[in-house]
N, C-alpha and C positions, 0 to 999 in steps of 0.2 A: 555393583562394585563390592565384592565381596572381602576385599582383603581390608577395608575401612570400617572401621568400629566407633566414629565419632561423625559428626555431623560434617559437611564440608561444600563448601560451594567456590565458582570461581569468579572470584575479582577482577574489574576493570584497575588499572592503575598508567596514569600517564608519567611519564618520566624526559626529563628535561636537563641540559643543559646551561650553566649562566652565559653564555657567550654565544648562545643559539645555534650552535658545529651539531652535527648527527651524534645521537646520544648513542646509537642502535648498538653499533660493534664493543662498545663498554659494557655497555647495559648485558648484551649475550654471553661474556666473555664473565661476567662475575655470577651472570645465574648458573652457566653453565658449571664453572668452579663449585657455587656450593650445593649445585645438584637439585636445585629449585624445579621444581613441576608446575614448568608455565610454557608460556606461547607468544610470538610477538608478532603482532598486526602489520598488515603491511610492509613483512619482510623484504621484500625485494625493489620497493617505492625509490623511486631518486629521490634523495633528499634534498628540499629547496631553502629560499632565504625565505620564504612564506611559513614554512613548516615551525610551528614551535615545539610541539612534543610529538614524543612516541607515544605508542598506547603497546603496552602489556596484559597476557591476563594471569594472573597468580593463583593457584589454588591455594585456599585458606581457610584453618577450620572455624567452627563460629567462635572457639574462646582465643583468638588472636594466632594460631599456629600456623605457621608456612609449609606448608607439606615438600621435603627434600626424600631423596634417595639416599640410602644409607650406602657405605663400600661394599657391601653384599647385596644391591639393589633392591629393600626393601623400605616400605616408604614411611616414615618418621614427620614427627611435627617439632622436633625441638628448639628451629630457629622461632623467633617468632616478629613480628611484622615490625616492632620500633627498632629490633636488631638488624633487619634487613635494609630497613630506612637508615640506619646508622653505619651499615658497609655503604650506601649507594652513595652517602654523603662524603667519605671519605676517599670514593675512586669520583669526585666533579661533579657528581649527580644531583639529584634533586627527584624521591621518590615520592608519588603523590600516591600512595596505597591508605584506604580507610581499614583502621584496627578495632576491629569488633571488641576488645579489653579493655580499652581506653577514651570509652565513649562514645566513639561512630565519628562522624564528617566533624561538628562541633569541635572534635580536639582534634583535630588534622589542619582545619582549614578555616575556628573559630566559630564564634556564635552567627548562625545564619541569619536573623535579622538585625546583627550590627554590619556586618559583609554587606547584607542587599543596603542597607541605609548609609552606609559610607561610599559604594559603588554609585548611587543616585546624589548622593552630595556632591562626589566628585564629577558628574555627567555635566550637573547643572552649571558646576563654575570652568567645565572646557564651552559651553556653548555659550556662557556669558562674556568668557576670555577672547573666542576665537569666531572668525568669521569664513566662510565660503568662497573664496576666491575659484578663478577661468584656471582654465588649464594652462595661461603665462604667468608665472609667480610676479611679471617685473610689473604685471600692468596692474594688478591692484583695486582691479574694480569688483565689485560682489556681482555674481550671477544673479538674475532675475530670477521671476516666479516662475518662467515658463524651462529655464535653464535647469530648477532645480528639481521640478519633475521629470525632462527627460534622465536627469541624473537619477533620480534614487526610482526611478518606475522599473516596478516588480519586471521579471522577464518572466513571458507564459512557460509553462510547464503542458508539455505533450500528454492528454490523456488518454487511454485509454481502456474502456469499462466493460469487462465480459460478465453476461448474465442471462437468462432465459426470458427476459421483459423484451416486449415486440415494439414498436414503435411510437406507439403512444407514450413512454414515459421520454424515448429522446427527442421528440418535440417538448415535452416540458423541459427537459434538459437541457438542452438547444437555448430557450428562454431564460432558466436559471442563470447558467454561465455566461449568458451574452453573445455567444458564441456559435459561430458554425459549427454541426451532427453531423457527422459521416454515419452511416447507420448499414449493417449491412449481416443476414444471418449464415449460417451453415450450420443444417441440423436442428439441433433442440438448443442450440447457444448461436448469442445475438452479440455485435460487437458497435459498442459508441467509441467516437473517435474526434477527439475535439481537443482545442488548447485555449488552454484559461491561465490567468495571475491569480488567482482569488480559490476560498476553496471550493473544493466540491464534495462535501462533503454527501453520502449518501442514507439515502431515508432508508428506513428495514426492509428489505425484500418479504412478499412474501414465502411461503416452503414450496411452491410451485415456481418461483423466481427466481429465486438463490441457489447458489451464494450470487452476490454481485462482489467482482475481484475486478478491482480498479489497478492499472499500469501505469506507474507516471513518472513521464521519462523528462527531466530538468534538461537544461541545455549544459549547464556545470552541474557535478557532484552525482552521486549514485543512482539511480531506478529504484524504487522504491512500491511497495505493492501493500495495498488495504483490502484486505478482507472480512465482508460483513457477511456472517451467515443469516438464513432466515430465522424470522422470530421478532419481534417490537422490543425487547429488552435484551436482545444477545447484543453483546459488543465485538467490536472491528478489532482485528489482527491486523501488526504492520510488523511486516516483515521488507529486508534489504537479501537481495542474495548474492550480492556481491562485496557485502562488508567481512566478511569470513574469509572471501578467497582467495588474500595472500596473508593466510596466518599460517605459523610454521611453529612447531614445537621446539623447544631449546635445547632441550635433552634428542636424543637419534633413541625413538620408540622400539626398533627393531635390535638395538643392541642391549637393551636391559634383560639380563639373561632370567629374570626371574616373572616367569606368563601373568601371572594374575598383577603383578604392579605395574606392566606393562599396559596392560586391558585397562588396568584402573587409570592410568593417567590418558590413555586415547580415552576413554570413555567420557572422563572431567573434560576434557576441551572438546569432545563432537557434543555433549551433552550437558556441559555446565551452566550452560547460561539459559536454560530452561528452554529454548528453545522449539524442543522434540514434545515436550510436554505441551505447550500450547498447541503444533499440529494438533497432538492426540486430544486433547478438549476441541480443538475446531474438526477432527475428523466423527464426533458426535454430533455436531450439526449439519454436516454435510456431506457428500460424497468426498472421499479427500485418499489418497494413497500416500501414507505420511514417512513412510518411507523414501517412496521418490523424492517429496517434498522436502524433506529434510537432506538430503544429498543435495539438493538444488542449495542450500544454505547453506553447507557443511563446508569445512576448508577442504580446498583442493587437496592439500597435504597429508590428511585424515581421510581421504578417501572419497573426497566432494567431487560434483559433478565439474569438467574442465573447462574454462570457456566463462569470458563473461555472459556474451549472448546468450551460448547455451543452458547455465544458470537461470537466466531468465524463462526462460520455452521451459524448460524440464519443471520449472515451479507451475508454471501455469498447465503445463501436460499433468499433472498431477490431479488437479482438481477435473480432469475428462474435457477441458477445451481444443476445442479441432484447432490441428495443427495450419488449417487456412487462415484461420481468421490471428491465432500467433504472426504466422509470416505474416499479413494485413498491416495488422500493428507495430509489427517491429520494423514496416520496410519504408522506404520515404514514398513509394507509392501509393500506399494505404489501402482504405476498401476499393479504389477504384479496379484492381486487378479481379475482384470478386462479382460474381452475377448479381443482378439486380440491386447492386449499390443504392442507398439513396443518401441524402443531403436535405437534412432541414436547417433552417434559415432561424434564427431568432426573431421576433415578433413581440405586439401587445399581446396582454396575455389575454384581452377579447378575442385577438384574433385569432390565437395559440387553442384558446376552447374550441375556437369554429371549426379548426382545422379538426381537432379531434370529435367535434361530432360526426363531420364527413366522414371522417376517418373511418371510424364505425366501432362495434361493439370486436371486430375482427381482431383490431389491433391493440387492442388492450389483454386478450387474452395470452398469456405464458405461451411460452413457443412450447411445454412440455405436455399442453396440454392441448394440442395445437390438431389430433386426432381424435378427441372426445364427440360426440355425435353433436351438440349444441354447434361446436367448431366447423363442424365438416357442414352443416346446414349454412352458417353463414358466411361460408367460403363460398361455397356452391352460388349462393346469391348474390355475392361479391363478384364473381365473376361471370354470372350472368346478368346484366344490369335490365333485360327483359323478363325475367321469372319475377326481379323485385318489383320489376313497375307492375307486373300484373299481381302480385301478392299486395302491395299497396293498394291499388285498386279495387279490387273484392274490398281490404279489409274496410277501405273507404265507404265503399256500395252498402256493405253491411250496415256500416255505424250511421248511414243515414236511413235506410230502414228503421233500423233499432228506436233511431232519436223519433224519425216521423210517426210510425206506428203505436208502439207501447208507451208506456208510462212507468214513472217509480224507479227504481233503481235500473233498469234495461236499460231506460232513459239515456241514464248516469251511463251505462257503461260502451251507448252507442255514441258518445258527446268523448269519451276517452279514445274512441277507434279512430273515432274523423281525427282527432287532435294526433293522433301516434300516425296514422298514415299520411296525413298531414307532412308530418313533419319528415317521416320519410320517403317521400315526392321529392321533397326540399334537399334533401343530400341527395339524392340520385340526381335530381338535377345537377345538384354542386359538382358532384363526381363527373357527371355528361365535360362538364364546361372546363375541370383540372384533367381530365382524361385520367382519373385513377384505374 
């Protein structure tokens, strides 16, 4: 943004109404007049009796200035943010903008721990005042214990988790959440498919696993996607890519006859809210094209990708997830349309281990590395369940030679052969009797 010589970032600011009417067409009609460089969310939303405010976003520099257009379209900071609060106040309004001048939030909106301790004072004397009444006002009787769970119990949230871990972690997964794994791969990316109330929060992949980009689709309110790259100390990315897609600039971009203040205000609302900049820190930990990715977030209006659905698919095509295991997830039929589907069950987690020792050392290894010769040997054996019994076997024959014959450490390492083929008789059996 080259035609700005001062620091400048863009503001959230909600705006509201006392009589709770749509603020929106005033709110446009005064930015527009004074030629404010902002943008307003959910332009085109009906507006309900639920709704209490808009959200605005305002570009402002950091020592309190409004960034406007001047009658030769060059862009100026001379309003500044209590002056703007004092037009909104004068056309009904009610502007909730924080003024970096005058202190931050504290002088907008008061001292934050007399707010949080007056809001808790007043919680405690509506739940001493009031009680829980049925859905008849006239009958008067309190809902039960059992009434007041179905009522306030959380509603699952549709997950679903793209990443390069094979099956053994959605068995633990499956356990964690409570919950039924749909589990199903395509390629070097593997997809878990499950709905939980609670979180699910996810443990670090590692750099042969990650990223793992978690989809989680609510039954009300937005899609919303976490992205944890690999690493034990990287942190998750949350990104909405449908919170952006009905924002619309207030000013008409294409009529300000002057290129560079033009650029510079697309630029503050495709890139004000840092947005591009997190891709680009998360496109160093992973494969990531942060451009697509960022059109998947970008408003429509500014040149974003169309489409809620497609919003969604075009963020996740971003990071290289096959477009099967997308449609998968986003469709009500789920993994079941894909090959070799599978379904784990939740479980003790005695049981959850047994499962994974059957399982084998196969399925724990990264789908990326799923062609490495260690991989291709235990595949090979995996599916011949006669080469393992006969490699157990030897390794068996051996380890009692070893223990019967020698002495001393030999000893020691024929008494480890019996124990390790031992034990894999024992899954090959298991596997005999689950048909894996």
């Amino acid at each position: 943004m080259p035609e700005l010589e001062f620091s400048v970032h863009v503001s959230y600011a909600g705006v509201d109404r006392g009589d709770g009417t749509d603020p929106r067409p005033d709110s446009l009609a005064l930015l527009r007049e004074l030629r404010v460089l902002a943008a307003l969310r959910d332009a085109s939303a009906e507006w309900t009796d639920a709704d209490e405010e808009s959200a605005l976003l305002i570009a402002v520099s950091d020592d309190g200035g409004v960034l406007t257009l001047t009658a030769d379209d060059t862009i100026t900071r001379g309003l500044r943010v209590a002056e703007l609060r004092e037009r909104f106040a004068a056309a009904g309004l009610t502007l909730w903008l924080d003024d970096p001048a005058d202190g931050g939030e504290d002088a907008l909106f008061g001292d934050a721990d007399a707010v949080l301790a007056a809001a808790a004072q007043e919680s405690e004397a509506l739940l001493e005042e009031e009680a829980v009444f049925d859905e008849d006002p006239d009958a008067g009787e309190l809902l039960d214990e059992t009434d007041l769970e179905e009522l306030f119990a959380p509603t699952p949230v549709r997950v679903r988790e793209f990443s390069h871990r094979g099956p053994m972690e959605a068995r633990v997964r499956a356990t964690l959440a409570a919950a039924e794994v749909d589990y199903a791969e395509v390629g070097e990316w593997s997809l878990y498919a499950f709905a939980s109330s609670e979180s699910t929060s996810v443990w670090p992949p590692a750099k042969a696993e990650g990223p793992v980009i978690v989809l989680n689709l609510p039954e009300d309110g937005d899609p919303w996607v976490e992205v944890t790259p690999p690493g034990v100390l990287a942190n998750s990315g949350y990104f909405w890519p449908n919170a952006e897609r009905d924002t619309r600039p207030v000013l008409d971009i294409d009529a300000i006859t002057v290129p560079a203040a033009a650029e510079t205000y697309r630029m503050l609302l495709a890139e004000g809210d840092g947005t591009r900049d997190e891709l680009i820190a998360l496109a160093e930990r992973c494969a990531l094209d942060v451009d697509a990715a960022h059109a998947a977030l970008r408003a429509e209006a500014l040149g974003g990708v169309e489409g809620a659905d497609a919003r969604i698919r075009a963020f996740l095509r971003a990071f290289g997830v096959p477009a099967p295991l997308i449609d998968a997830a986003m469709s009500d039929a789920g993994t079941s349309v894909l090959a070799d589907a599978r379904r784990f069950a939740p479980k003790r987690w005695l049981h959850t281990l047994g499962d994974i020792l059957v399982g084998g050392l196969y399925e724990t290894i990264p789908l990326t590395r799923r062609e490495r010769p260690l991989a291709r040997a235990v595949r090979a054996v995996r599916k011949n369940p006669a080469l393992g019994l006969a490699i157990s076997v030897a390794e068996l024959a051996v380890g009692l030679v070893l223990t019967a014959v020698l002495r001393g450490g030999w000893k020691a390492l024929g008494i480890a052969l019996i124990a390790d083929a031992t034990g894999d008789l024992a899954v090959l059996w298991a596997r005999a009797r689950r048909r894996y």
